[in-house]
PyMOL commands that place a pseudoatom at each C-alpha (Angstrom):
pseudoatom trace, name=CA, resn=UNK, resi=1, chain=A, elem=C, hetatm=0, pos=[-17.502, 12.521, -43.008]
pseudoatom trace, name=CA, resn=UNK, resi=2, chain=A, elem=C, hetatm=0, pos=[-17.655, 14.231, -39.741]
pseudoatom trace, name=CA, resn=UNK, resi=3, chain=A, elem=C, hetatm=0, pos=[-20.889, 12.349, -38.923]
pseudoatom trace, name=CA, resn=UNK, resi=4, chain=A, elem=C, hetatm=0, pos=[-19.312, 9.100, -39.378]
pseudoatom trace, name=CA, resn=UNK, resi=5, chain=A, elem=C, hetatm=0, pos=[-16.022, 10.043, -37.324]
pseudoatom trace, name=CA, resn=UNK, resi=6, chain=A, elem=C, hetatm=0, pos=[-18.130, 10.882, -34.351]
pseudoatom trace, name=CA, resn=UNK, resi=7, chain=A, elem=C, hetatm=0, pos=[-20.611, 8.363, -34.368]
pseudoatom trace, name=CA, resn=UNK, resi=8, chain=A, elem=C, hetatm=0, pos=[-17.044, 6.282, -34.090]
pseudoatom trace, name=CA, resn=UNK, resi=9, chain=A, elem=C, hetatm=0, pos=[-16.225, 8.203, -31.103]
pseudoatom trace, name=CA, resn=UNK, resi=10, chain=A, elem=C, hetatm=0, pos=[-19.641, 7.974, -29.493]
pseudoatom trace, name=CA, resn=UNK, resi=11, chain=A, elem=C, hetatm=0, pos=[-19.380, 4.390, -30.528]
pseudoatom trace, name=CA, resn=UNK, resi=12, chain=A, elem=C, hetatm=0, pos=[-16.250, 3.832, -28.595]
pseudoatom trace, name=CA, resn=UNK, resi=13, chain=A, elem=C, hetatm=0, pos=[-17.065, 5.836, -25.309]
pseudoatom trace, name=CA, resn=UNK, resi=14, chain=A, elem=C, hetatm=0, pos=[-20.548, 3.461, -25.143]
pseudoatom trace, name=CA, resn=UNK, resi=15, chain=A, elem=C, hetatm=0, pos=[-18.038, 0.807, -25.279]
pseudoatom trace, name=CA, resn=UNK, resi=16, chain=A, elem=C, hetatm=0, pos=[-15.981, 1.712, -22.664]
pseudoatom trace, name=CA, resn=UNK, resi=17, chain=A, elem=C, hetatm=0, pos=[-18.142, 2.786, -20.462]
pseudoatom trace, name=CA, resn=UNK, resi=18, chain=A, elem=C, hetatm=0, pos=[-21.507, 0.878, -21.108]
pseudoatom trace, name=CA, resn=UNK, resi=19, chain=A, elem=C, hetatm=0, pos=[-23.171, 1.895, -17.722]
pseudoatom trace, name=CA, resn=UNK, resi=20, chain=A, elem=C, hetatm=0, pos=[-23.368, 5.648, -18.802]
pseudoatom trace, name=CA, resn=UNK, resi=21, chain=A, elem=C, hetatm=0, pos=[-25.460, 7.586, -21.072]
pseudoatom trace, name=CA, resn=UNK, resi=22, chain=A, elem=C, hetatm=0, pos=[-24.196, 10.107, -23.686]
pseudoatom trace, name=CA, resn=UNK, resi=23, chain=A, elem=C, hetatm=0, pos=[-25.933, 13.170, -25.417]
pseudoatom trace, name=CA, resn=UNK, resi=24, chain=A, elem=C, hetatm=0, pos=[-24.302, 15.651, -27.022]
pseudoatom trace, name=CA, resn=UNK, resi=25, chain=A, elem=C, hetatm=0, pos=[-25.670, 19.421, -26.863]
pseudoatom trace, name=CA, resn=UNK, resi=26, chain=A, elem=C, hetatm=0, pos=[-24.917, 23.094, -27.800]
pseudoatom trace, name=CA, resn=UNK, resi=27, chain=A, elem=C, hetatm=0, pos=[-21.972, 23.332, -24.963]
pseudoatom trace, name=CA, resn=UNK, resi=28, chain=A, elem=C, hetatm=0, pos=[-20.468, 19.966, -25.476]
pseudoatom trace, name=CA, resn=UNK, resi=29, chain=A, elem=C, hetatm=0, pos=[-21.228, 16.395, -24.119]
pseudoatom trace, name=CA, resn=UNK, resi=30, chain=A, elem=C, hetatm=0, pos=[-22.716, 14.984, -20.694]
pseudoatom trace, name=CA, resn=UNK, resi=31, chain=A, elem=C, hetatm=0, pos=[-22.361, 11.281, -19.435]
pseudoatom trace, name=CA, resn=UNK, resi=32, chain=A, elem=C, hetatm=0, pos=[-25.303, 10.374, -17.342]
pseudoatom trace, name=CA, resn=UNK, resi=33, chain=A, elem=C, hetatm=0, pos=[-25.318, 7.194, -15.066]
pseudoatom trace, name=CA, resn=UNK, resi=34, chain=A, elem=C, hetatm=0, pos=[-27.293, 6.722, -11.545]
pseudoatom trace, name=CA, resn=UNK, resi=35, chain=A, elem=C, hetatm=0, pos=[-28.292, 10.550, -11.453]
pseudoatom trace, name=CA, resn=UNK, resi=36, chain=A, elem=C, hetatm=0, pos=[-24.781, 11.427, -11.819]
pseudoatom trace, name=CA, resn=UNK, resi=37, chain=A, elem=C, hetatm=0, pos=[-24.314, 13.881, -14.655]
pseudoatom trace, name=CA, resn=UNK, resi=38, chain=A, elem=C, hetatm=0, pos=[-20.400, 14.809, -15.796]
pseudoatom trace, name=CA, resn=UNK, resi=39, chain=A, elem=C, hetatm=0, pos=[-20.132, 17.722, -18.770]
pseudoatom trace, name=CA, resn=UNK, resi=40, chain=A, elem=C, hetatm=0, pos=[-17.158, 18.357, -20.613]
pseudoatom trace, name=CA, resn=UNK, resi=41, chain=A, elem=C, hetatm=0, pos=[-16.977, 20.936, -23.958]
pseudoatom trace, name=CA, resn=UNK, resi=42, chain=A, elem=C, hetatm=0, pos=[-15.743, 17.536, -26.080]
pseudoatom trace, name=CA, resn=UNK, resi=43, chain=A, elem=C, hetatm=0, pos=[-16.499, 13.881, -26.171]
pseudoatom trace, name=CA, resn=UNK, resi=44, chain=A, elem=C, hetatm=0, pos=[-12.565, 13.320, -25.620]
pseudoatom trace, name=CA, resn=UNK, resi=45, chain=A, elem=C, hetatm=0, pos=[-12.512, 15.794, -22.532]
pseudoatom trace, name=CA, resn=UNK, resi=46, chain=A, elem=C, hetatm=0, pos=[-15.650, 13.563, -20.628]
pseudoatom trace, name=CA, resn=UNK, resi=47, chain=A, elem=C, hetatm=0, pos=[-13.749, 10.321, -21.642]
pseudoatom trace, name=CA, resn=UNK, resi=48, chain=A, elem=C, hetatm=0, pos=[-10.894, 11.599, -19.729]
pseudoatom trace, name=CA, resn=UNK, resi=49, chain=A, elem=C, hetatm=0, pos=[-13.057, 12.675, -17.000]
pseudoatom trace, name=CA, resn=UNK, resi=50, chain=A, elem=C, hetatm=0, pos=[-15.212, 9.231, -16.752]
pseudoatom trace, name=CA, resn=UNK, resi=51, chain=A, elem=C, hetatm=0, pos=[-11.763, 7.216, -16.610]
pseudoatom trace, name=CA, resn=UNK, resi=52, chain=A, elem=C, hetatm=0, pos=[-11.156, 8.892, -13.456]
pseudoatom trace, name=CA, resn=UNK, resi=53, chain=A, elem=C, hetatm=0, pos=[-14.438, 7.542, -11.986]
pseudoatom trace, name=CA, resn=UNK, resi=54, chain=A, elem=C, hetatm=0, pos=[-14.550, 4.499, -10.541]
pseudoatom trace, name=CA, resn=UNK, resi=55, chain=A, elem=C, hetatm=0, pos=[-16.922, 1.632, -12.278]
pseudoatom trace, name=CA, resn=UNK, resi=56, chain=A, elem=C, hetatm=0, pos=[-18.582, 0.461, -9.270]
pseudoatom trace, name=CA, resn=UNK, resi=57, chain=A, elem=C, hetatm=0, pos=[-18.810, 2.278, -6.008]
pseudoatom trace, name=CA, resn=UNK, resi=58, chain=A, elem=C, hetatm=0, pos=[-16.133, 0.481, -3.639]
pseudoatom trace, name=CA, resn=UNK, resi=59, chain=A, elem=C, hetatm=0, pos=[-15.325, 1.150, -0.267]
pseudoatom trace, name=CA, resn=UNK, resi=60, chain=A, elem=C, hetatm=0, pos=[-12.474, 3.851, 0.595]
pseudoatom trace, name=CA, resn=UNK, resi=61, chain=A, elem=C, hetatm=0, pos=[-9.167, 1.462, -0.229]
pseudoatom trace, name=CA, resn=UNK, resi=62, chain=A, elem=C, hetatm=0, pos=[-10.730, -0.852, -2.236]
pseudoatom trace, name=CA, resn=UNK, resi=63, chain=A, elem=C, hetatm=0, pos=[-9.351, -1.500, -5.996]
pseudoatom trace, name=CA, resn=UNK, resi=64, chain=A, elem=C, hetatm=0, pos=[-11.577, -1.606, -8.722]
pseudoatom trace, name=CA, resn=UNK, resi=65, chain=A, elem=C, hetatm=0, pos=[-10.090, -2.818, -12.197]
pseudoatom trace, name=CA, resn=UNK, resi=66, chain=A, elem=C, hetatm=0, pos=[-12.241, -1.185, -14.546]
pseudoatom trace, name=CA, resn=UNK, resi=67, chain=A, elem=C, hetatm=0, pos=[-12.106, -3.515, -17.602]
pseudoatom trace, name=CA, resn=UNK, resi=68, chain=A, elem=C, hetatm=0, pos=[-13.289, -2.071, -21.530]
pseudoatom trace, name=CA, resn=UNK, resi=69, chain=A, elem=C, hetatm=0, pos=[-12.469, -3.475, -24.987]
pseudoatom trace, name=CA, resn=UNK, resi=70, chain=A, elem=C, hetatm=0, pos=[-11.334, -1.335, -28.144]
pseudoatom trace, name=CA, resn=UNK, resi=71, chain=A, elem=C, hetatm=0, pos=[-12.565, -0.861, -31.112]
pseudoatom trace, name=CA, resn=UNK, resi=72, chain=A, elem=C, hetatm=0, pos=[-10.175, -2.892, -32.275]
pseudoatom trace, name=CA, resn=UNK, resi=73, chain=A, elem=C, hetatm=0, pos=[-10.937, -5.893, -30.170]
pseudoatom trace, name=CA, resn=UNK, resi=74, chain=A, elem=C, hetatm=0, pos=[-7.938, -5.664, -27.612]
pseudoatom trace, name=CA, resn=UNK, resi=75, chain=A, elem=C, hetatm=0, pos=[-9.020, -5.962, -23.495]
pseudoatom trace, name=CA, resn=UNK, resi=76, chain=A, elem=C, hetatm=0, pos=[-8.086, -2.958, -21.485]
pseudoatom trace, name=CA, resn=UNK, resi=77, chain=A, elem=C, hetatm=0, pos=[-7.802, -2.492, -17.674]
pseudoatom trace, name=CA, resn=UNK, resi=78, chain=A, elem=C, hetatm=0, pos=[-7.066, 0.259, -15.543]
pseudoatom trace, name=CA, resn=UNK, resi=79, chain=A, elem=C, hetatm=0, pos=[-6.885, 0.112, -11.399]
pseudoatom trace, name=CA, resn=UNK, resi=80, chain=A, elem=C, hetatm=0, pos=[-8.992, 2.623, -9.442]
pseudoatom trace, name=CA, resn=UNK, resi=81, chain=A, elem=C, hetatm=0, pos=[-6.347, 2.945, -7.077]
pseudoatom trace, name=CA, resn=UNK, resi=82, chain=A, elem=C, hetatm=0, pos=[-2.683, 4.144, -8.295]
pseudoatom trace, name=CA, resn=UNK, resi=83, chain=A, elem=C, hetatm=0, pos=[0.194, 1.708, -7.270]
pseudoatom trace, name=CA, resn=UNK, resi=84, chain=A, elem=C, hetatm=0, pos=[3.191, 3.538, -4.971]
pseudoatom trace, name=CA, resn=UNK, resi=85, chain=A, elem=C, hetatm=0, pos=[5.945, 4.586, -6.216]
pseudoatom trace, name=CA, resn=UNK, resi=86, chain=A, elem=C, hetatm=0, pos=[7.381, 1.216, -4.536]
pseudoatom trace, name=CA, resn=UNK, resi=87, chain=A, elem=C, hetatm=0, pos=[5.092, -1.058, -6.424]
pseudoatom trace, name=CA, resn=UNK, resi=88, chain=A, elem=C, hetatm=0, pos=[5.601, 1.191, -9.744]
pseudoatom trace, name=CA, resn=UNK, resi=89, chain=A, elem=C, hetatm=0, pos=[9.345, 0.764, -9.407]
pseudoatom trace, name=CA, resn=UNK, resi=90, chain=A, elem=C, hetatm=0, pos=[9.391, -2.645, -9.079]
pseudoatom trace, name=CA, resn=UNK, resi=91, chain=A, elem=C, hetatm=0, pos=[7.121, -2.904, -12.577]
pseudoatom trace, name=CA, resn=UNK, resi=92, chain=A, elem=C, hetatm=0, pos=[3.247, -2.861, -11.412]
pseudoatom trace, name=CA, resn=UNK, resi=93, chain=A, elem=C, hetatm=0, pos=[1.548, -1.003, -13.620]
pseudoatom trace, name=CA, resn=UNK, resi=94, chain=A, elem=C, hetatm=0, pos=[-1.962, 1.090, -13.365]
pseudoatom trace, name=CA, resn=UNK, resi=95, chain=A, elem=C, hetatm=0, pos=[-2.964, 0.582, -16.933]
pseudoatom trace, name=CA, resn=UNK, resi=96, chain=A, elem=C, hetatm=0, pos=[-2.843, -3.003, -18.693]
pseudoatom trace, name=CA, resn=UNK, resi=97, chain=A, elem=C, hetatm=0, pos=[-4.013, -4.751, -22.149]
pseudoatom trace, name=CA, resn=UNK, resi=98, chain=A, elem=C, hetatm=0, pos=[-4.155, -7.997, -23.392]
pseudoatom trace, name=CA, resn=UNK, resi=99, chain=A, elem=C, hetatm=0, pos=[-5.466, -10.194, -26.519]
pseudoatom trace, name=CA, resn=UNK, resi=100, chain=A, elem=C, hetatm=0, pos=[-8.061, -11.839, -24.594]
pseudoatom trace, name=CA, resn=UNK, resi=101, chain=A, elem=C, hetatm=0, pos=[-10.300, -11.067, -21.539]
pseudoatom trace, name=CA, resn=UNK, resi=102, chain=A, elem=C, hetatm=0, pos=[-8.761, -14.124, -19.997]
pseudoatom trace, name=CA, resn=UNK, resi=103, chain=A, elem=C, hetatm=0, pos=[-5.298, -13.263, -20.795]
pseudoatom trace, name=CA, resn=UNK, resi=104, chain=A, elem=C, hetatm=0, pos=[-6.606, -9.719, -19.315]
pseudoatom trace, name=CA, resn=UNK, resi=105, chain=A, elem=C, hetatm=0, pos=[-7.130, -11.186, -15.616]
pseudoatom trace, name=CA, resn=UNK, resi=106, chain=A, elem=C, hetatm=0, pos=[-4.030, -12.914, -15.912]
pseudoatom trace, name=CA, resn=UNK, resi=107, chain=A, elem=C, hetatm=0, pos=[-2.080, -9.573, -16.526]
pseudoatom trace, name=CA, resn=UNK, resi=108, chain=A, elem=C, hetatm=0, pos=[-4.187, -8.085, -13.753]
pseudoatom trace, name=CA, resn=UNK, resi=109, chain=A, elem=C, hetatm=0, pos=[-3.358, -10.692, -11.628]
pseudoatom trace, name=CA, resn=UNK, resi=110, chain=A, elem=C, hetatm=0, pos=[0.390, -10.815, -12.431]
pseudoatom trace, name=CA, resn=UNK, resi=111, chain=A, elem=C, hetatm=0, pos=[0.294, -6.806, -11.846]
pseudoatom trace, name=CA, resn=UNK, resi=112, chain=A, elem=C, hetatm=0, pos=[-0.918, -7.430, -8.149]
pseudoatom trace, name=CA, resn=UNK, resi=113, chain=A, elem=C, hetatm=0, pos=[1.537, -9.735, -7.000]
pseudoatom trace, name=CA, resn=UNK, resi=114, chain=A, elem=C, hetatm=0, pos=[3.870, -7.729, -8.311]
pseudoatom trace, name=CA, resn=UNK, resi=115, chain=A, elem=C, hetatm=0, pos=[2.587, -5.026, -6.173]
pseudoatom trace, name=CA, resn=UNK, resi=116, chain=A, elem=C, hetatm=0, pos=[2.427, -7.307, -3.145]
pseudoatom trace, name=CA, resn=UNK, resi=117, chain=A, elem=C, hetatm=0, pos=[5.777, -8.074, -3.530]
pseudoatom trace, name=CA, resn=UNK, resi=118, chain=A, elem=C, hetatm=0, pos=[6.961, -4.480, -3.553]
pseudoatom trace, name=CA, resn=UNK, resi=119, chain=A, elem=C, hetatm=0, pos=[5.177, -3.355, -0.636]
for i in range(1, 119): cmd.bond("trace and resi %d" % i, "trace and resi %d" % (i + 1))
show_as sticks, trace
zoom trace
C-alpha cells in the first residue's frame, strides 16, 4: 500500500514540475533540474520548496505564472511575483485554478488587470 501511495506522490510532483528530476534516497528526496539540486527529508517538504522556484529564469521584476495540472485534471497557476497588499485587497490573487487551460489564462489574465487597476 505504501508503494502505491508514493508512487502517487512521485507521480504528482513529475506532474507539476515536469522540468525536474526526482530520486529518493536514505535522507529524503532531491529535485534535480539544470545542475540545480534542492533536498528536503520528504517528497512534500521539496514540493514546497520547488513552488518557491521560479519555472523559467526571468529577469529581476518579471512575473512568471507557473502553470501545472492535478491529478485530478483541474489547471493550476501560481505568480512568481506576490501581488501588494494594494492589488491583494482589491481581489488579485497569487494562486488560481480553473477547469480548462484556456479558462486558466483567462483567470490569469482577469487576475492582472485586477492588479493593474489597484496599483
Amino acid at each position: 500500500m505504501g508503494d502505491v501511495v508514493m508512487d502517487r506522490l512521485l507521480s504528482e510532483a513529475q506532474r507539476e514540475f515536469p522540468d525536474w528530476t526526482f530520486s529518493r534516497h536514505d535522507d529524503g528526496w532531491t529535485a534535480q533540474r539544470d545542475g540545480d539540486d534542492y533536498t528536503a527529508s520528504s517528497l512534500a517538504a521539496l514540493r514546497a520548496t520547488l513552488r518557491t522556484i521560479p519555472a523559467q529564469v526571468a529577469p529581476p521584476g518579471h512575473v512568471v505564472w507557473r502553470t501545472w495540472e492535478s491529478d485530478r485534471g483541474r489547471h493550476w497557476a501560481s505568480r512568481s511575483i506576490p501581488f501588494t497588499k494594494e492589488q491583494a485587497d482589491a481581489g488579485a490573487h497569487r494562486t488560481v485554478d480553473a477547469d480548462t487551460a484556456e479558462e486558466l489564462q483567462a483567470v490569469i489574465s482577469q487576475q492582472e488587470l485586477i492588479a493593474e487597476t489597484a496599483s
